[in-house]
C-alpha positions as CSV (number, residue, x, y, z in Angstrom):
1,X,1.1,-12.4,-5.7
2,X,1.7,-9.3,-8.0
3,X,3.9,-6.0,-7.6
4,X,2.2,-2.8,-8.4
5,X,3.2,-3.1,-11.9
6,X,1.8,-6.3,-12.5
7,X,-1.2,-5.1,-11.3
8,X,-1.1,-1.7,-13.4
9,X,0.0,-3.9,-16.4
10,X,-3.8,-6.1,-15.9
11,X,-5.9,-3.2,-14.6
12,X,-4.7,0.1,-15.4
13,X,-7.5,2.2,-15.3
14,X,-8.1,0.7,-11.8
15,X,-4.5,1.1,-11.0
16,X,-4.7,4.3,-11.6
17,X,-7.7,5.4,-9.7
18,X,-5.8,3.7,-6.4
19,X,-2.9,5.3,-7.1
20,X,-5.2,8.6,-7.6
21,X,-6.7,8.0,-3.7
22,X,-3.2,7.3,-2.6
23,X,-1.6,10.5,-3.0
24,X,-4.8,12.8,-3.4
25,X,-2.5,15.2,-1.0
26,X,0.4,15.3,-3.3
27,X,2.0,12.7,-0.6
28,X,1.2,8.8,-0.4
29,X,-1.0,8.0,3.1
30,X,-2.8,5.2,4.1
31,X,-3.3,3.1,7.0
32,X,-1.4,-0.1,7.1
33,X,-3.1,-3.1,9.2
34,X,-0.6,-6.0,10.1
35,X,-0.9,-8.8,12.2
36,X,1.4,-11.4,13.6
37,X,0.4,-15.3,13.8
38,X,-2.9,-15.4,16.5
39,X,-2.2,-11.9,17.4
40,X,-4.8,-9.1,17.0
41,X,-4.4,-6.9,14.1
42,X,-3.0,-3.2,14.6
43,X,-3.5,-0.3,12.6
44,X,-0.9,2.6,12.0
45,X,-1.0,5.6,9.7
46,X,1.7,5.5,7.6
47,X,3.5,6.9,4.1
48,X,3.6,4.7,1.0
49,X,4.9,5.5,-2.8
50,X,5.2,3.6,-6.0
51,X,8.8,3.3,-7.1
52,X,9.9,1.5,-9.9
53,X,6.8,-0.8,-10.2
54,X,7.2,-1.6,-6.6
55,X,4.4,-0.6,-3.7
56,X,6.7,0.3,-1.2
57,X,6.9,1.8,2.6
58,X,9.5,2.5,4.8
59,X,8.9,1.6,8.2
60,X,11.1,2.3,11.6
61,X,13.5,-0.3,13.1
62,X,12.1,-1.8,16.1
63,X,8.6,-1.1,15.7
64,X,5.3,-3.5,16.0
65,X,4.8,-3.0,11.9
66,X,8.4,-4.4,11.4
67,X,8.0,-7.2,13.2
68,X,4.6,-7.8,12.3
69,X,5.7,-8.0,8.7
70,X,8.5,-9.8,8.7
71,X,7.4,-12.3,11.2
72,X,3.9,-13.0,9.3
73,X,3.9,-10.8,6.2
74,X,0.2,-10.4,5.7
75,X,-1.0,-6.7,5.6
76,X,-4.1,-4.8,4.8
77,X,-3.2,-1.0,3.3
78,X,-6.8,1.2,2.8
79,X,-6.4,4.5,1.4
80,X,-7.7,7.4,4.3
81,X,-11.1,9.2,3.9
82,X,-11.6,12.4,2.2
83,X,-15.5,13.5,2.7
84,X,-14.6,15.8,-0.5
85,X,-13.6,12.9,-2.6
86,X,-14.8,9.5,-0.5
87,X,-13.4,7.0,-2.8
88,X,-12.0,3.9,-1.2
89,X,-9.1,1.5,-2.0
90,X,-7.7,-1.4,0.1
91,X,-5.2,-3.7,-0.8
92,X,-4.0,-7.0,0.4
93,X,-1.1,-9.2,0.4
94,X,2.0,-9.7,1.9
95,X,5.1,-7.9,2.2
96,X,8.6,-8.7,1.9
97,X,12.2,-6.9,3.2
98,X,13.5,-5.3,0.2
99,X,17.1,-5.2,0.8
100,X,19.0,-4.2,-3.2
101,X,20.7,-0.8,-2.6
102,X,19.5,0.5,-6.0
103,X,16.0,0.3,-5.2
104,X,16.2,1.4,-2.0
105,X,18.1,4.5,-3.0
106,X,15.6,5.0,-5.7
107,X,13.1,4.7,-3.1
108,X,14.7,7.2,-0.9
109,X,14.9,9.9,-3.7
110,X,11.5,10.4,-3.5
111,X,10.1,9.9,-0.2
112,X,7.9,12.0,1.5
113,X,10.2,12.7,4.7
114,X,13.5,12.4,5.3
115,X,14.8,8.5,5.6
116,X,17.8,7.2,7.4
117,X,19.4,3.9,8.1
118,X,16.6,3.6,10.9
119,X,13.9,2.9,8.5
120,X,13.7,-0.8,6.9
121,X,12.2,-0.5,3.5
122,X,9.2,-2.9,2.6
123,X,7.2,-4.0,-0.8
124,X,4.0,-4.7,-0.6
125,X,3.1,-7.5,-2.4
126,X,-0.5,-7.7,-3.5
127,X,-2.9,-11.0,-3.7
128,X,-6.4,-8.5,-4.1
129,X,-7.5,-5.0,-4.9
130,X,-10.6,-3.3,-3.7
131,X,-11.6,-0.1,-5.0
132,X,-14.5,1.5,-4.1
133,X,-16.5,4.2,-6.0
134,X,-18.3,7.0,-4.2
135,X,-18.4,10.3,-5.6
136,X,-19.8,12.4,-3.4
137,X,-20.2,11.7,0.6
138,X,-24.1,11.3,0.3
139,X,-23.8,8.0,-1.9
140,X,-24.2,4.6,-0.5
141,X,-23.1,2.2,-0.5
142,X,-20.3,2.3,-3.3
143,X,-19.8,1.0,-6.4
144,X,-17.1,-1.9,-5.8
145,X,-14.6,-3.4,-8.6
146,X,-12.1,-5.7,-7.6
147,X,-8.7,-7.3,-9.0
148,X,-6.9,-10.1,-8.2
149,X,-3.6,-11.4,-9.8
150,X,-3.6,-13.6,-13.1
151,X,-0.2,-13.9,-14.1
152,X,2.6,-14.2,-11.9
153,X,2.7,-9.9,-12.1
């Protein structure tokens, strides 16, 4: 399993074209898929931002996500689509509780909406990397790359 910076440190151009998709708005959005043991998968729009080396999202106490991850931990995070720009990026892995102070201030800094102690804060560790290429809307079926962890990232 690899952080975000392990992954930008072995595939940077790639990294960088996911990140690119992520925050195409000026804001990180995606939809994150969890699931928990046998249980069917669920599907929730959500913020995420890369802090620190660190693919991270804050999620609210109590909710399905939450439990989901840290019950099971696996996730599925694919970047939303933008008929302008139709590129696609999905990553998977599974995500851990961060609980250090200094990065979850850090985190907080920056976020996209206002955080309180309601919100649990989450890495996302990733095990593989999907990216693919479409430039315009009209072209089918993309051009895929994909990375998956070497080192110990």
């Amino acid at each position: 399993m690899a952080s975000w910076g392990g992954f930008e440190f072995e595939a940077p151009d790639l990294a960088a074209r996911g990140r690119a998709v992520l925050t195409r708005t000026g804001v990180g959005r995606a939809q994150l898929a969890t699931v928990r043991g046998e249980g069917l998968p669920r599907i929730h729009p959500i913020n995420v931002e890369i802090v620190g080396g660190r693919l991270l999202v804050f999620l609210i106490e109590g909710s399905a996500k939450v439990a989901d991850l840290t019950t099971d931990g696996r996730y599925a995070l694919s970047s939303l689509m933008d008929l302008e720009e139709p590129h696609e990026f999905l990553v998977r892995g599974r995500a851990t509780e961060v609980r250090d102070p200094a990065v979850r201030a850090a985190a907080v800094g920056g976020w996209a909406f206002e955080v309180d102690d309601t919100f649990r804060l989450f890495e996302l560790g990733i095990d593989h990397v999907v990216f693919g290429d479409r430039p315009t809307d009209d072209d089918w079926p993309p051009v895929y790359a994909s990375w998956r962890p070497t080192g110990t990232g």
